[in-house]
N, C-alpha and C positions, 0 to 999 in steps of 0.2 A: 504494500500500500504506500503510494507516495504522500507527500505532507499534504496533499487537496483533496478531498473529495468531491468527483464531479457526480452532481446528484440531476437527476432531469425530473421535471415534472409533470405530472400528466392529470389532463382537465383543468380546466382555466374560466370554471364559474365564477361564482361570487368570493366563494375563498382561496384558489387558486393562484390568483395573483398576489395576496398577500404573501403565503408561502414562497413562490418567485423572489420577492422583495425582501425577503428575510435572511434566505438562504444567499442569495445573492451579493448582501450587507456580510456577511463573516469572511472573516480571513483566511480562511481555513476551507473555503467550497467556493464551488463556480459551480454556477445552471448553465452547460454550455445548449440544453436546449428544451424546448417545450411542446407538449403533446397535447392535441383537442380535438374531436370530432366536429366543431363548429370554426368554418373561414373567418365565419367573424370575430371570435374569438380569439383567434388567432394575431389576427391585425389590430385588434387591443394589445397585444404579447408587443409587439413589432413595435407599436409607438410609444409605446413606454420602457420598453427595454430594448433598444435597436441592438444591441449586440449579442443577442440571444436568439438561436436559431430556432424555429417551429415546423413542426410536421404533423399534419394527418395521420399518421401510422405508426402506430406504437409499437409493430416491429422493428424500424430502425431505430428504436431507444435498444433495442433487447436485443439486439443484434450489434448493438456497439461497445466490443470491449475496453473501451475508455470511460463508458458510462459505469461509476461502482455504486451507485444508487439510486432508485428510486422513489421519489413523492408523488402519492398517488390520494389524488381529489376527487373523485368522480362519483358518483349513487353507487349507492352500499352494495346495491346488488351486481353491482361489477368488479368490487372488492379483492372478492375469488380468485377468479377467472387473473387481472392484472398481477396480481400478487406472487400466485403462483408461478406464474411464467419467468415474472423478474428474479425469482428466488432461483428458480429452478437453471436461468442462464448466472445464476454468480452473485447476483446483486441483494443488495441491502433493500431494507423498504422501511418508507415512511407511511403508512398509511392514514388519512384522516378517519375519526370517529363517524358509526362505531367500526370493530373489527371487521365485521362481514354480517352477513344476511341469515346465517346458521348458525348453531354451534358445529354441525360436523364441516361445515368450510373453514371454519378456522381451527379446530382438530388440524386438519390437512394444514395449513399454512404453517401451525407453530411444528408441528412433525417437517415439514419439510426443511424449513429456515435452522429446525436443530440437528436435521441430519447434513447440513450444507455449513454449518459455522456460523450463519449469519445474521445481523440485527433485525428486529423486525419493531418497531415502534407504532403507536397508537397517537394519534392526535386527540389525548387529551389537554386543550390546554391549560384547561381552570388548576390541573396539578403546580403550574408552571408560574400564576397569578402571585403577585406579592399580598395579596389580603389572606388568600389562602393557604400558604404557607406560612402567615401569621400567624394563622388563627392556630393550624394543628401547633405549633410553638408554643401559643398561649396554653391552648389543652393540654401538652404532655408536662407544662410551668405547673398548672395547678390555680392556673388565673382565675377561674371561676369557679376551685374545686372538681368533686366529680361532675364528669359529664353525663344527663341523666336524659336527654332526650334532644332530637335536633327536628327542628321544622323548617321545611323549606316551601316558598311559592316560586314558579319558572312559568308567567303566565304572558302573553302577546295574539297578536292576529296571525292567526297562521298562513302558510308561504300558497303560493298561488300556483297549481301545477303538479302538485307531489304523488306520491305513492305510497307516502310510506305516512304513518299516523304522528301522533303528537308524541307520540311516547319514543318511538324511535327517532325521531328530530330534535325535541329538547332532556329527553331521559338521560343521555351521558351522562351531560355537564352533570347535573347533580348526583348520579349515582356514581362518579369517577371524585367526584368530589367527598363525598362520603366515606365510600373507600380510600380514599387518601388518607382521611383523618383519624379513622376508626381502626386502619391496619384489620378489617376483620372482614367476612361474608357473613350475610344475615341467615340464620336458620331457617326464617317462615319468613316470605312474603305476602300481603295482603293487598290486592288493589280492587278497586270500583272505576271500570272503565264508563263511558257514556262518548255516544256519540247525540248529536244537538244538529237540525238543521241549521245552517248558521254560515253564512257568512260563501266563501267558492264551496263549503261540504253540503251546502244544503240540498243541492238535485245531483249530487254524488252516486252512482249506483254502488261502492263500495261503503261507504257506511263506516268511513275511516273514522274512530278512536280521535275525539278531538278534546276531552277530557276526562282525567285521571287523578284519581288518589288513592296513592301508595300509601304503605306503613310497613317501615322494614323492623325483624326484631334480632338481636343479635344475643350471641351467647351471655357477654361478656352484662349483660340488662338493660342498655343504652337498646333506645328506639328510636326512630326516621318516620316524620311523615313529610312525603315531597306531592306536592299538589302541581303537575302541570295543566296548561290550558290554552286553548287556539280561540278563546271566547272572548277576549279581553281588547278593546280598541289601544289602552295603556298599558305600557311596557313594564313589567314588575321581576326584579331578582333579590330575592331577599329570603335570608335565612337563618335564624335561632335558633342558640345554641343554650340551653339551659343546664345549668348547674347546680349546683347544694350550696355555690359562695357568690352567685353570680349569673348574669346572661351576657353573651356576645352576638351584638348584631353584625350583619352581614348586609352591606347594600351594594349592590354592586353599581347598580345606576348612579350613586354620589361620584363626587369627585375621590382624588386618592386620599385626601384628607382626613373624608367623614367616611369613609368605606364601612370601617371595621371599628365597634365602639364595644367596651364592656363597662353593664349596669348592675349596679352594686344591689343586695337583693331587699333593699329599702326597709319600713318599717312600717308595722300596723298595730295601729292603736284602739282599735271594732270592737274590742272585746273589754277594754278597759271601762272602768266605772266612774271617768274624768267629767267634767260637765263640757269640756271643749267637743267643738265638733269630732265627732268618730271618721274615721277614713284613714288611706296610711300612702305614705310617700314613698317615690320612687329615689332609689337608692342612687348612689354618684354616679354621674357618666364623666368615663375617662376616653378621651379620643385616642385611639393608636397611630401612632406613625410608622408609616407603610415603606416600604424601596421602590423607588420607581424604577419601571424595567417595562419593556414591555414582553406582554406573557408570551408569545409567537416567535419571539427573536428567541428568549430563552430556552424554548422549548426544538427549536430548532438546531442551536449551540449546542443543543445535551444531547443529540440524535448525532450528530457531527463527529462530536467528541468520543460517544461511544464504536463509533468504527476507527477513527484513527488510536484512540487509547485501550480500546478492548475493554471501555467500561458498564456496568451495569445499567440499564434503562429503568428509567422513574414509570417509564407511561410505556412498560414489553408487554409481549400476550398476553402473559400471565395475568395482569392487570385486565387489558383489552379483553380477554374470554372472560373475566367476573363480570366488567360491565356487562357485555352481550350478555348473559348469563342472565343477572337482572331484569334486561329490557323483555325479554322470552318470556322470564318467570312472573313476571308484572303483565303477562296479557293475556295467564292460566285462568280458567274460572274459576271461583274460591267457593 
């Protein structure tokens, strides 16, 4: 392996090109080219990065032994199929969330990637977030004592066009999130899916899954409920974290500022036999300060790193098949 890795990307939608720009930005990798099924597409690539070459054909990515990885963006259900091939000619993968469309396609992906030597990374980026690795910092601190229960909302208008439901489009982030912080898999999962005519789902002949509430429960006692939804005209990320000394909010919509706050678990005075009014106050809010990074660059840096240094992956299968794992078991009937 020489000190670069030349990594090519394939599929150049909406997130596409940021990964282009990311990867592009390190010292350490070049995108000597770019892969799409759309010309126009394409000619986006061209005017924004004139020095990066584009092709139609993702056999001439797989076919060229100077290429030693691949970023692959494209609907999950092409996941497979790209992944394997890249693995199977030599190469590295970056894949974006989630893993793949099955659990037995990504069986085969991680079997294959470890009978070849090679990395296989997961586009989770919320691991990569400086709030969120705050936060698990704060929890293993002891900052708000035990952690006794986390609530999450991940609610917007959903995308125009899709196939795939709300659970597989916003479920990662927060079930990768989860997993990041808890180091653990849930024993029983519990959801109430609902599909709502509403909004492009409403003369849908599929009857896609536009809202959901989960409830994960884990060995360790700590519980998750993650409410996603495509019902919502307003953009909502937000997520609590409760403890025996404390809560930690999570916004993601603030600035880096107010992201990440813990509230102290205040006092009540209801029960007392005072003549003052009865009610009880909300404990201190301390703001954290956050690192500014952005989560994409970093997460691209650690995928980099791990092929030229042979180091370990934050966001490998191993990870990626729990997620997937998750989004599956969240759309069993209970």
């Amino acid at each position: 392996m020489h000190d670069k890795v030349n990594i090519a990307v394939v599929g150049c939608g909406y997130w596409g090109p940021n990964l282009v720009r990311n990867f592009s930005a390190l010292p350490n990798c070049c995108v000597p080219i770019v892969c799409d099924k759309k010309t126009a597409r394409l000619e986006f690539i061209k005017n924004e990065f004139p020095n990066i070459a584009t092709t139609l054909n993702y056999q001439e990515i797989i076919q060229n032994n100077q290429i030693d990885a691949v970023c692959i963006a494209t609907p999950v259900k092409t996941h497979a199929e790209l992944a394997i091939s890249a693995l199977r000619s030599g190469k590295h993968v970056f894949l974006e969330k989630p893993l793949a469309a099955s659990l037995q396609e990504a069986e085969e992906i991680i079997s294959i990637a470890a009978e070849n030597s090679l990395k296989v990374a997961v586009g989770h980026v919320f691991q990569f977030a400086p709030a969120v690795r705050k936060i698990r910092e704060l929890i293993m601190g002891g900052a708000i004592g035990d952690l006794y229960h986390i609530s999450s909302m991940r609610i917007n208008l959903g995308p125009p066009n899709t196939d795939i439901d709300v659970i597989w489009d916003l479920g990662p982030h927060d079930f990768s999130i989860i997993l990041y912080l808890l180091n653990e898999y849930p024993e029983k999962v519990v959801a109430v899916n609902n599909h709502y005519p509403f909004g492009f789902l409403r003369d849908g002949p599929d009857k896609l899954i536009n809202n959901s509430h989960i409830d994960l429960f884990f060995r360790s006692g700590i519980s998750a409920h993650v409410h996603l939804s495509w019902l919502s005209s307003v953009k909502v990320r937000l997520m609590y974290l409760f403890g025996s000394e404390g809560t930690i909010i999570y916004d993601e919509m603030l600035a880096l500022d107010g992201k990440v706050k813990i509230v102290g678990t205040g006092k009540d005075n209801r029960t007392t036999l005072s003549s003052n009014k009865l009610g009880y106050a909300t404990g201190d809010i301390h703001i954290i300060e956050l690192e500014q990074h952005e989560p994409l660059r970093k997460e691209c840096e650690h995928f980099i790193d791990s092929i030229l240094y042979n180091r370990d992956l934050v966001n490998d299968v191993k990870n990626g098949f729990d997620v997937l794992k998750l989004i599956i078991d969240s759309h069993k009937i209970n």
